[in-house]
KEDO-804857 format. One record per atom (N, C-alpha, C): residue in three letters; atom name; x, y, z. Coordinates in pm, whole numbers. Example, Ala and Ser with C-alpha at 12.3 -4.5 7.8 and 13.67 -1.06 7.14 Angstrom:
! residues 2
+------+------+--------+--------+--------+
! type ! atom !      u !      v !      w !
+------+------+--------+--------+--------+
!  ALA !    N !   1319 !   -569 !    780 !
!  ALA !   CA !   1230 !   -450 !    780 !
!  ALA !    C !   1320 !   -330 !    780 !
!  SER !    N !   1285 !   -225 !    708 !
!  SER !   CA !   1367 !   -106 !    714 !
!  SER !    C !   1290 !      3 !    787 !
+------+------+--------+--------+--------+
END
This chain:
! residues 127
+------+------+--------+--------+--------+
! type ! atom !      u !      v !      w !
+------+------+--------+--------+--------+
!  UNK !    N !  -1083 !   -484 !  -2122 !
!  UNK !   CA !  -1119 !   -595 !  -2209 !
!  UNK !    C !  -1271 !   -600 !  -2222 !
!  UNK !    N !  -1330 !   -660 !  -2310 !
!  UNK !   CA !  -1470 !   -659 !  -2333 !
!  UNK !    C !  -1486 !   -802 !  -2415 !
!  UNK !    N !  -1617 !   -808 !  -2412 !
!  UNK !   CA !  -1631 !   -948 !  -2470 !
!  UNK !    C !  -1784 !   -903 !  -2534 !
!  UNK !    N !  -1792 !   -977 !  -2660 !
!  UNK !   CA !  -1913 !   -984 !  -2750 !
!  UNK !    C !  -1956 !  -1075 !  -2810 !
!  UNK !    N !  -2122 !  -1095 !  -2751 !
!  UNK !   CA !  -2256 !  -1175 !  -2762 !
!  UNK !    C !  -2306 !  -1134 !  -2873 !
!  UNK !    N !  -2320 !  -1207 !  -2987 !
!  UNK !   CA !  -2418 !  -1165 !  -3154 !
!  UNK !    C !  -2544 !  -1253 !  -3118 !
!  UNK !    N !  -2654 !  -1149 !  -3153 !
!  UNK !   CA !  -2778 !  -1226 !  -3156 !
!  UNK !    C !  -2882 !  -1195 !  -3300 !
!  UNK !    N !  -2955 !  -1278 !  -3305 !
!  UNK !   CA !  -3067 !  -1203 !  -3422 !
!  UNK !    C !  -3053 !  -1236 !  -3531 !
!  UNK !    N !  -2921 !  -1346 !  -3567 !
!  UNK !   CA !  -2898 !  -1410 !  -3680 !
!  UNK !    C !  -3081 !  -1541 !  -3728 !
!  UNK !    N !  -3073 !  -1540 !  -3849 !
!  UNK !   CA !  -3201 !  -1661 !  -3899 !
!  UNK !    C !  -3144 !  -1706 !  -4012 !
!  UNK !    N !  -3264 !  -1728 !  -4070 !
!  UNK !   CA !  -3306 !  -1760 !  -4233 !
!  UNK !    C !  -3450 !  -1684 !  -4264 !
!  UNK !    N !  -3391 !  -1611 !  -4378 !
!  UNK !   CA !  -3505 !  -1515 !  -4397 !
!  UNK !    C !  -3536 !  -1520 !  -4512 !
!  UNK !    N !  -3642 !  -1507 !  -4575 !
!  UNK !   CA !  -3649 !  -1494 !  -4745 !
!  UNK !    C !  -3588 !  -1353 !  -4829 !
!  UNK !    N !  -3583 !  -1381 !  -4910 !
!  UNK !   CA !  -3540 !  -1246 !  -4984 !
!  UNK !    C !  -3613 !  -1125 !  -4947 !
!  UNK !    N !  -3554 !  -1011 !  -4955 !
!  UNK !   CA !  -3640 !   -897 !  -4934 !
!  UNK !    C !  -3699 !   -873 !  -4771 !
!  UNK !    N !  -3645 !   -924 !  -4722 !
!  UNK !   CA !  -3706 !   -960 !  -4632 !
!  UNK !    C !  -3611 !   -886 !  -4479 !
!  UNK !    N !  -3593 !   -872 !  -4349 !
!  UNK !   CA !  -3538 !   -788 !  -4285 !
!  UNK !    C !  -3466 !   -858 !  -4176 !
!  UNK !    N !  -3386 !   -815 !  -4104 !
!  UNK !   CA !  -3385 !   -873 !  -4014 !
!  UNK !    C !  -3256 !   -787 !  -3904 !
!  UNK !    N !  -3256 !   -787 !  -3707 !
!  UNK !   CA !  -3163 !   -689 !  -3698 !
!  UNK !    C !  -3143 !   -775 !  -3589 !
!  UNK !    N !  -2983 !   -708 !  -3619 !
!  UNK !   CA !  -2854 !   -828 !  -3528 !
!  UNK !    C !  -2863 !   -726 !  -3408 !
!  UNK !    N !  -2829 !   -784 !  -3289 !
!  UNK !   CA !  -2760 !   -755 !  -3184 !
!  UNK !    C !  -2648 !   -790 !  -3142 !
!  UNK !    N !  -2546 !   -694 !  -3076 !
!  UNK !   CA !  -2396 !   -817 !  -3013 !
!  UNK !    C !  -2381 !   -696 !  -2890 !
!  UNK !    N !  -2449 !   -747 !  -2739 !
!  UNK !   CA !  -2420 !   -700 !  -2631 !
!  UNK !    C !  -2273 !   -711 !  -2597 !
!  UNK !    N !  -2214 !   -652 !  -2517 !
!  UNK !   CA !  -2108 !   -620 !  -2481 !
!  UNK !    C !  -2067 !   -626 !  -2309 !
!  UNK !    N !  -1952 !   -719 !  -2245 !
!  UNK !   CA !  -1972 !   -662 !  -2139 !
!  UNK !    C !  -1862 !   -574 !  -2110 !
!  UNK !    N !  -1820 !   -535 !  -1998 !
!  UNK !   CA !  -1750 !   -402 !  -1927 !
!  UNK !    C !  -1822 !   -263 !  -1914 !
!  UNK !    N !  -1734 !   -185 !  -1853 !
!  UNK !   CA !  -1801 !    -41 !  -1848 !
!  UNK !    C !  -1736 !     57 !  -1909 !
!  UNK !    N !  -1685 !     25 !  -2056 !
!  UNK !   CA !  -1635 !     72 !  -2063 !
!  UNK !    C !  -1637 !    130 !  -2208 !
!  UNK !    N !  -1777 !     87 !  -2254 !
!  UNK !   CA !  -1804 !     63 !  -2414 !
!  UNK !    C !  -1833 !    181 !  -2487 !
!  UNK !    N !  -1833 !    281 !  -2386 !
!  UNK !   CA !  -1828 !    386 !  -2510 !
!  UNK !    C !  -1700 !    446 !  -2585 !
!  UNK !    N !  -1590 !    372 !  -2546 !
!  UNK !   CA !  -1434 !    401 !  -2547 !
!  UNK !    C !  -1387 !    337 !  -2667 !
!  UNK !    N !  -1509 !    233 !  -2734 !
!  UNK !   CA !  -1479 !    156 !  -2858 !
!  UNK !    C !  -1530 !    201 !  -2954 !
!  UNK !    N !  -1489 !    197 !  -3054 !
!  UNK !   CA !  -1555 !    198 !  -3211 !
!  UNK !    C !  -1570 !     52 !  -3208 !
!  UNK !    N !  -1668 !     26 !  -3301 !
!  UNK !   CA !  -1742 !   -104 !  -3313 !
!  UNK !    C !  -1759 !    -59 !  -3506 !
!  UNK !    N !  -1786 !   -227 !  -3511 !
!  UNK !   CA !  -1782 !   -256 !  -3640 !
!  UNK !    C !  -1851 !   -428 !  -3642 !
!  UNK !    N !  -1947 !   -421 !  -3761 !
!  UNK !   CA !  -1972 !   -540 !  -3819 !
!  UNK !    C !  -1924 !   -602 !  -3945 !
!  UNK !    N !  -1833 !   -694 !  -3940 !
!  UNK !   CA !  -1784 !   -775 !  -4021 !
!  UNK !    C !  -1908 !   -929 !  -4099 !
!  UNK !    N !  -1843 !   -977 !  -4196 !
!  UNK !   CA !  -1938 !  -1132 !  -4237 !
!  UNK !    C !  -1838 !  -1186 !  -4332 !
!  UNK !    N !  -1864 !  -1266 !  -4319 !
!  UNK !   CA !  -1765 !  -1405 !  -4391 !
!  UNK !    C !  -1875 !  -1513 !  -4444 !
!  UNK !    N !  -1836 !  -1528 !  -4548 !
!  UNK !   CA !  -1888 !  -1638 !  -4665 !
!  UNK !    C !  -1814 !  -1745 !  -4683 !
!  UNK !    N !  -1860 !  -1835 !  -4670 !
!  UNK !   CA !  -1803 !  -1948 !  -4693 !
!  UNK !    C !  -1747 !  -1925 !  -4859 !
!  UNK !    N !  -1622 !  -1969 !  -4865 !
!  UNK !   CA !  -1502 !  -1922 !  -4975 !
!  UNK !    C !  -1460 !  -1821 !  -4975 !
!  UNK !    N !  -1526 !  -1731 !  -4920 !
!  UNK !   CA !  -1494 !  -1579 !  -4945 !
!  UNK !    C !  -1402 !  -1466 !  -4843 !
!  UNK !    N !  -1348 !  -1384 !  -4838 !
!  UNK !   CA !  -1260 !  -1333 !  -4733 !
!  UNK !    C !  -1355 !  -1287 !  -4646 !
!  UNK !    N !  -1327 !  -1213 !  -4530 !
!  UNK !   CA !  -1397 !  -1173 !  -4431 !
!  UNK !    C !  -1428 !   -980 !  -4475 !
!  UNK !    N !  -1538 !   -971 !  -4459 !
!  UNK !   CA !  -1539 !   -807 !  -4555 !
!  UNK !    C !  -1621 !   -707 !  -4400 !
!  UNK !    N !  -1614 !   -605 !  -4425 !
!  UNK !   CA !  -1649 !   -514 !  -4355 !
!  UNK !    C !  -1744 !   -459 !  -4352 !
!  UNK !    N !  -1845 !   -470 !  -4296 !
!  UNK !   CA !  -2050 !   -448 !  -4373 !
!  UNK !    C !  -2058 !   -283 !  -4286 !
!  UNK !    N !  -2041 !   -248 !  -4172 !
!  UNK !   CA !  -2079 !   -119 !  -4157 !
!  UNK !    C !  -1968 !   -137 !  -3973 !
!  UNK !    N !  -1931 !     69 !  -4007 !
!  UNK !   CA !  -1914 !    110 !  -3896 !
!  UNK !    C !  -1928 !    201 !  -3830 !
!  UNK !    N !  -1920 !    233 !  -3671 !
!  UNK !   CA !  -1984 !    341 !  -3634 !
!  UNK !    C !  -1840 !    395 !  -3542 !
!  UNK !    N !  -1860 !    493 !  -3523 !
!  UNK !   CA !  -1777 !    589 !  -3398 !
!  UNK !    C !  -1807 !    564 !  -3233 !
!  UNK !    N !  -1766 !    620 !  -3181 !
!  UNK !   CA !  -1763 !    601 !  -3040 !
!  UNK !    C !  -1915 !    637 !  -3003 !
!  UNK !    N !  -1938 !    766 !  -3057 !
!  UNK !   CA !  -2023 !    879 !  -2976 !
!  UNK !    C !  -2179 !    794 !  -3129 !
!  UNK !    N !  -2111 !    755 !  -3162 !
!  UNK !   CA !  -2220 !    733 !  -3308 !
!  UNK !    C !  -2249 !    797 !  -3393 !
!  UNK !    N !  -2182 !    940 !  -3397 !
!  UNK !   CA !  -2256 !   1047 !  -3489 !
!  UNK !    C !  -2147 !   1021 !  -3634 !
!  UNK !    N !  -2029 !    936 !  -3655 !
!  UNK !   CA !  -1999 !    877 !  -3762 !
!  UNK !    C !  -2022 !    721 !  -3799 !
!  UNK !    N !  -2051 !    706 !  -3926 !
!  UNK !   CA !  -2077 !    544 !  -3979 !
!  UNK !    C !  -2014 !    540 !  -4093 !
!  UNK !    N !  -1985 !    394 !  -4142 !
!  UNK !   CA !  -1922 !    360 !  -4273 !
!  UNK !    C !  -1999 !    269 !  -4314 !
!  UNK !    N !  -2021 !    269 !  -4454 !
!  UNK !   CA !  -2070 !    133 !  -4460 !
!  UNK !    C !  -2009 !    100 !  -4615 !
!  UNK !    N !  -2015 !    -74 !  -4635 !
!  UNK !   CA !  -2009 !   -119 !  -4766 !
!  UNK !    C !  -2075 !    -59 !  -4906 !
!  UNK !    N !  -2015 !    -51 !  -4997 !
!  UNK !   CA !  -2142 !     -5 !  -5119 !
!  UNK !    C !  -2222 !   -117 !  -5117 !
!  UNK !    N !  -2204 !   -245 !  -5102 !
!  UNK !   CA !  -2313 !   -328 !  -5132 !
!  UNK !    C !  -2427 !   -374 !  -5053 !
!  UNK !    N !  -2378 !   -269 !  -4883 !
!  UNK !   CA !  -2500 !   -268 !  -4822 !
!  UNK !    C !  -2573 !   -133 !  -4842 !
!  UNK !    N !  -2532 !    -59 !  -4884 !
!  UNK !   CA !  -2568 !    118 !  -4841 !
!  UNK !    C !  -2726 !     79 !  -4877 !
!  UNK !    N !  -2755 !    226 !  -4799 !
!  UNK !   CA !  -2928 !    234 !  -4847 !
!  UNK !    C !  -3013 !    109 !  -4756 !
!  UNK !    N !  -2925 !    -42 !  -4763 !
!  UNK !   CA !  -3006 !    -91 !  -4683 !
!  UNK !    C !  -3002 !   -161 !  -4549 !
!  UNK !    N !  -2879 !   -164 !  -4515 !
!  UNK !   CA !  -2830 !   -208 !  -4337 !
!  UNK !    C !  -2762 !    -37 !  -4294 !
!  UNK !    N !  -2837 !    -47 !  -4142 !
!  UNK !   CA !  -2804 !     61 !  -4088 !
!  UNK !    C !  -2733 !      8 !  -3893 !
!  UNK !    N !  -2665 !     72 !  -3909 !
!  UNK !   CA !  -2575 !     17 !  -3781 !
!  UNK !    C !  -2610 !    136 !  -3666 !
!  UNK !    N !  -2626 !    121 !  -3584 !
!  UNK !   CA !  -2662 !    184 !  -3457 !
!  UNK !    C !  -2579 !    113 !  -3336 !
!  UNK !    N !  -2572 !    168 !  -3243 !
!  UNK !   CA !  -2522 !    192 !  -3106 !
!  UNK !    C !  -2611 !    231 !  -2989 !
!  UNK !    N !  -2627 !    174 !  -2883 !
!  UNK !   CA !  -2712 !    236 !  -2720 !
!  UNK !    C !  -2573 !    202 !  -2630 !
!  UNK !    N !  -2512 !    349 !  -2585 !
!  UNK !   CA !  -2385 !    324 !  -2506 !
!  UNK !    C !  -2471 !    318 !  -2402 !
!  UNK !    N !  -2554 !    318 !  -2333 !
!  UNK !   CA !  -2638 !    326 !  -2222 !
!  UNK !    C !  -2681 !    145 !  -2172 !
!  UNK !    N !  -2695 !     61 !  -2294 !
!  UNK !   CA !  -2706 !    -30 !  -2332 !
!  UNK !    C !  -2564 !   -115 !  -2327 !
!  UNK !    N !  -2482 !    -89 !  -2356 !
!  UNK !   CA !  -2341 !   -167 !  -2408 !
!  UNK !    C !  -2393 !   -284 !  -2476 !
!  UNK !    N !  -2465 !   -189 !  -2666 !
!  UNK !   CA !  -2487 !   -253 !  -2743 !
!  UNK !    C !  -2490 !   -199 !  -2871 !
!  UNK !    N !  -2460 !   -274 !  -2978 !
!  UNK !   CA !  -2458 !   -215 !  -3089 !
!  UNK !    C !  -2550 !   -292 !  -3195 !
!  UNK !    N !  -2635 !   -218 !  -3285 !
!  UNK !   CA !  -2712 !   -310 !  -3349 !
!  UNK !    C !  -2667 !   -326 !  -3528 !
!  UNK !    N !  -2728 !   -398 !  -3571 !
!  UNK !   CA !  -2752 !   -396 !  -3731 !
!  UNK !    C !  -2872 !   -419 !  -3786 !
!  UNK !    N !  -2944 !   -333 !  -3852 !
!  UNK !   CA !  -3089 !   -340 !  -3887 !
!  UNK !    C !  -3032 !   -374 !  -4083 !
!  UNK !    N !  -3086 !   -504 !  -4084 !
!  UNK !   CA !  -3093 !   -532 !  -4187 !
!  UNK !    C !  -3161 !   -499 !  -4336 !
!  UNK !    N !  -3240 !   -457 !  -4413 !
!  UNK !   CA !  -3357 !   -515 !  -4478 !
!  UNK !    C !  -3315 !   -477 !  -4626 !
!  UNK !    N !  -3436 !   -532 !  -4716 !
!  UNK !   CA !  -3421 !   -547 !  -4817 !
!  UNK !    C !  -3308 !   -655 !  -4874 !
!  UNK !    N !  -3275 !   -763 !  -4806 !
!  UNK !   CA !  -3217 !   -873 !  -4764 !
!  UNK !    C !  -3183 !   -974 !  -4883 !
!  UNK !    N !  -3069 !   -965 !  -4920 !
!  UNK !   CA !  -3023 !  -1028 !  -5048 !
!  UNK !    C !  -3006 !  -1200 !  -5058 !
!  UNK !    N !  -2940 !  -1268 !  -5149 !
!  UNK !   CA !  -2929 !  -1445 !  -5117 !
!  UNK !    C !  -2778 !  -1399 !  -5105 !
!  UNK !    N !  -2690 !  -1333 !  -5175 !
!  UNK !   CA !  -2542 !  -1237 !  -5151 !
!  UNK !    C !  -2536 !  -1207 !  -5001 !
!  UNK !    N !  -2586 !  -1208 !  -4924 !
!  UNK !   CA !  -2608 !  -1118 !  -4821 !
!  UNK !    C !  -2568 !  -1271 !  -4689 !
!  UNK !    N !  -2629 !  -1367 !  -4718 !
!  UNK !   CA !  -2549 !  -1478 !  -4671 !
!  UNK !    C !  -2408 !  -1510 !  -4589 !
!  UNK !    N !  -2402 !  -1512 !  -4480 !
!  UNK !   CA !  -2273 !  -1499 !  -4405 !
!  UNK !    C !  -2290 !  -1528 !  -4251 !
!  UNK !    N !  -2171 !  -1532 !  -4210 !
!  UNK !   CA !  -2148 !  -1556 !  -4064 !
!  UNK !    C !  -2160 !  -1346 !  -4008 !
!  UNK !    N !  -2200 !  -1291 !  -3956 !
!  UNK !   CA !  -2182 !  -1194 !  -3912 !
!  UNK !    C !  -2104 !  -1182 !  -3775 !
!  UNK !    N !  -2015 !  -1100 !  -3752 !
!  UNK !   CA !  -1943 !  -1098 !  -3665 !
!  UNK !    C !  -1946 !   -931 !  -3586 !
!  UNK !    N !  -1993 !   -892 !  -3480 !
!  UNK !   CA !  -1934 !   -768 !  -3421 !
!  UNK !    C !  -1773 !   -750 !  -3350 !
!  UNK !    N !  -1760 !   -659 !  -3338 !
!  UNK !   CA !  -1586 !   -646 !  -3339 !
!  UNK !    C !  -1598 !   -486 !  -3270 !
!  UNK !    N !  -1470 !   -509 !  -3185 !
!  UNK !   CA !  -1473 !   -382 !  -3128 !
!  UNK !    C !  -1305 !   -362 !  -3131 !
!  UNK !    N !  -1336 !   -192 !  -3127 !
!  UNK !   CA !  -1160 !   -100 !  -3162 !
!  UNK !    C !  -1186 !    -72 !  -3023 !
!  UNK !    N !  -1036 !    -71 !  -2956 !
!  UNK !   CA !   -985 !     17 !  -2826 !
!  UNK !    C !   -988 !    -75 !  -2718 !
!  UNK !    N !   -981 !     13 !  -2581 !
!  UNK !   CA !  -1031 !    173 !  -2541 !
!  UNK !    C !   -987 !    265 !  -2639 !
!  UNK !    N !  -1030 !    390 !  -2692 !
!  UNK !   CA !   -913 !    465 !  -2700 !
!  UNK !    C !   -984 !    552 !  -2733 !
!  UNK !    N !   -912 !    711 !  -2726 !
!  UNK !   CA !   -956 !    820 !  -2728 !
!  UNK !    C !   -956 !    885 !  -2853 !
!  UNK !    N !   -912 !    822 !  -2964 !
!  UNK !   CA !   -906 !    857 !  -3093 !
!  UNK !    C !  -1099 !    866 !  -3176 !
!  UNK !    N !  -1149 !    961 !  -3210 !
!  UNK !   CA !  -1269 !    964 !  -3250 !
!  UNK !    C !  -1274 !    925 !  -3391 !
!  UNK !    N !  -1386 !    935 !  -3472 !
!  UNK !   CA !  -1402 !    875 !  -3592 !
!  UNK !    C !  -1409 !    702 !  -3606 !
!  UNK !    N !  -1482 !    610 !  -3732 !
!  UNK !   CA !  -1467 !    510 !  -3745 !
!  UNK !    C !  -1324 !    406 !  -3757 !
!  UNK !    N !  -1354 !    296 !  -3759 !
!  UNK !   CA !  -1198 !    210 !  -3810 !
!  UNK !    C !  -1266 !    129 !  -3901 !
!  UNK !    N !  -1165 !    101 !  -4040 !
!  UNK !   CA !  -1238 !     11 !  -4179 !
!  UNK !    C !  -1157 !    -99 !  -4195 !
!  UNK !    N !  -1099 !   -121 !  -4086 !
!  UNK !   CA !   -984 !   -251 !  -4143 !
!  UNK !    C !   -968 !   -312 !  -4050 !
!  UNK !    N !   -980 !   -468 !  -4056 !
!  UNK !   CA !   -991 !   -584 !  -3965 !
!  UNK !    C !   -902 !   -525 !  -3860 !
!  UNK !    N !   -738 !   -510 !  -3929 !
!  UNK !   CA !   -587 !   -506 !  -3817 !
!  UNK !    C !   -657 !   -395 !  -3689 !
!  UNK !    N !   -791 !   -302 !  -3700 !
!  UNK !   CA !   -766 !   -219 !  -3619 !
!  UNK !    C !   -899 !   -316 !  -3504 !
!  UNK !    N !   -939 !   -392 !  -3561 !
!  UNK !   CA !  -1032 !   -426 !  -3404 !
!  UNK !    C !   -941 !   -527 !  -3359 !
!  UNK !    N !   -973 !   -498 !  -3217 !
!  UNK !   CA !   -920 !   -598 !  -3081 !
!  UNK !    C !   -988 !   -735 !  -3038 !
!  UNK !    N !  -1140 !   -684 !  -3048 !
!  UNK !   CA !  -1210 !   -806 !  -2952 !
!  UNK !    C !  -1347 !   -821 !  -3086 !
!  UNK !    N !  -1320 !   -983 !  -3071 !
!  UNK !   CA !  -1452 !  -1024 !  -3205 !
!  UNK !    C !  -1546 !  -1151 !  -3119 !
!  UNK !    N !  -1642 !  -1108 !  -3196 !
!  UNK !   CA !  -1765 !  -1196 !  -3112 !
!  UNK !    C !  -1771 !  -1329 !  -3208 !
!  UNK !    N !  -1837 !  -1428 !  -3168 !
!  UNK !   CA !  -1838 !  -1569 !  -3177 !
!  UNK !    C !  -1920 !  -1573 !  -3302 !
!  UNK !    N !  -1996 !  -1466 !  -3341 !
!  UNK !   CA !  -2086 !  -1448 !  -3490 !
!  UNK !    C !  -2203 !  -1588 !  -3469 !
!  UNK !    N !  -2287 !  -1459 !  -3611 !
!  UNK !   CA !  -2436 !  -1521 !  -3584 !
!  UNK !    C !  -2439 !  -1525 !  -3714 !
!  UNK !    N !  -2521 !  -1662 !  -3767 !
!  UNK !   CA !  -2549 !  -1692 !  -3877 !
!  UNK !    C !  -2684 !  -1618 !  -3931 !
!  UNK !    N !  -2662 !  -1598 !  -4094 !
!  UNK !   CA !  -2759 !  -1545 !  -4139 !
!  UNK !    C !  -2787 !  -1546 !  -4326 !
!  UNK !    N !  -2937 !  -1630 !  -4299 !
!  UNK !   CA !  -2892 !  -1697 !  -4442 !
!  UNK !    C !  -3048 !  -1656 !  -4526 !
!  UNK !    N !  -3013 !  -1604 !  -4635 !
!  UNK !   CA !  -3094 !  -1507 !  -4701 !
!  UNK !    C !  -3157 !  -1651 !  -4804 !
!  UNK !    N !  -3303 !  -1702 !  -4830 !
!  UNK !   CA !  -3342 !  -1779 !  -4935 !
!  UNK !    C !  -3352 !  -1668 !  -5080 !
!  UNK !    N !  -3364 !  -1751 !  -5184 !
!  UNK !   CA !  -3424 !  -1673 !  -5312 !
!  UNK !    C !  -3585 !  -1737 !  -5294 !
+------+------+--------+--------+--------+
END
């Protein structure tokens, strides 16, 4: 089991940057694929970027590409999100989420496959 801490959420102006953290505890975190989710008030819960176990695969949204980049420190039992170029769209609860244990490699793109979701960090883009 594992449990996840989101940090690094603000209010930022447009254009502007900003990078999440969601520590992790157990010893066991390199056994997860991880993923960042966000939710909008009205809106469904969508899938902003994901990474692999080892990190050398990622996914991300078309409507973030180019400008949020998702990283991992398994050394750390942490996964990050480097924001920038920071939209008023971009507005949401952010949530980290973790797949497994499991020995299956490659990313996961769909809510049904994570197990454990963090308490999410707000993050609210001005025009």
């Amino acid at each position: 089991q594992v449990q996840l801490v989101e940090s690094g959420g603000g209010l930022v102006q447009a254009g502007g940057s900003l990078r999440l953290s969601c520590a992790a505890s157990g010893r066991t975190f390199s056994m997860y694929a991880l993923g960042w989710f966000r939710q909008a008030p009205g809106k469904e819960r969508e899938l902003v970027a994901a990474i692999s176990r080892s990190g050398d695969s990622t996914y991300y949204a078309d409507s973030v590409k180019g400008r949020f980049t998702i990283s991992r420190d398994n050394a750390r039992s942490t996964v990050y999100l480097q924001m920038n170029s920071l939209k008023p769209e971009d507005t949401a609860v952010y949530h980290c989420s973790a797949d497994g244990p499991r020995y299956r490699l490659g990313v996961s793109t769909t809510a049904d496959e994570y197990d454990y979701w963090g308490q999410g960090t707000q993050v609210t883009v001005s025009s």
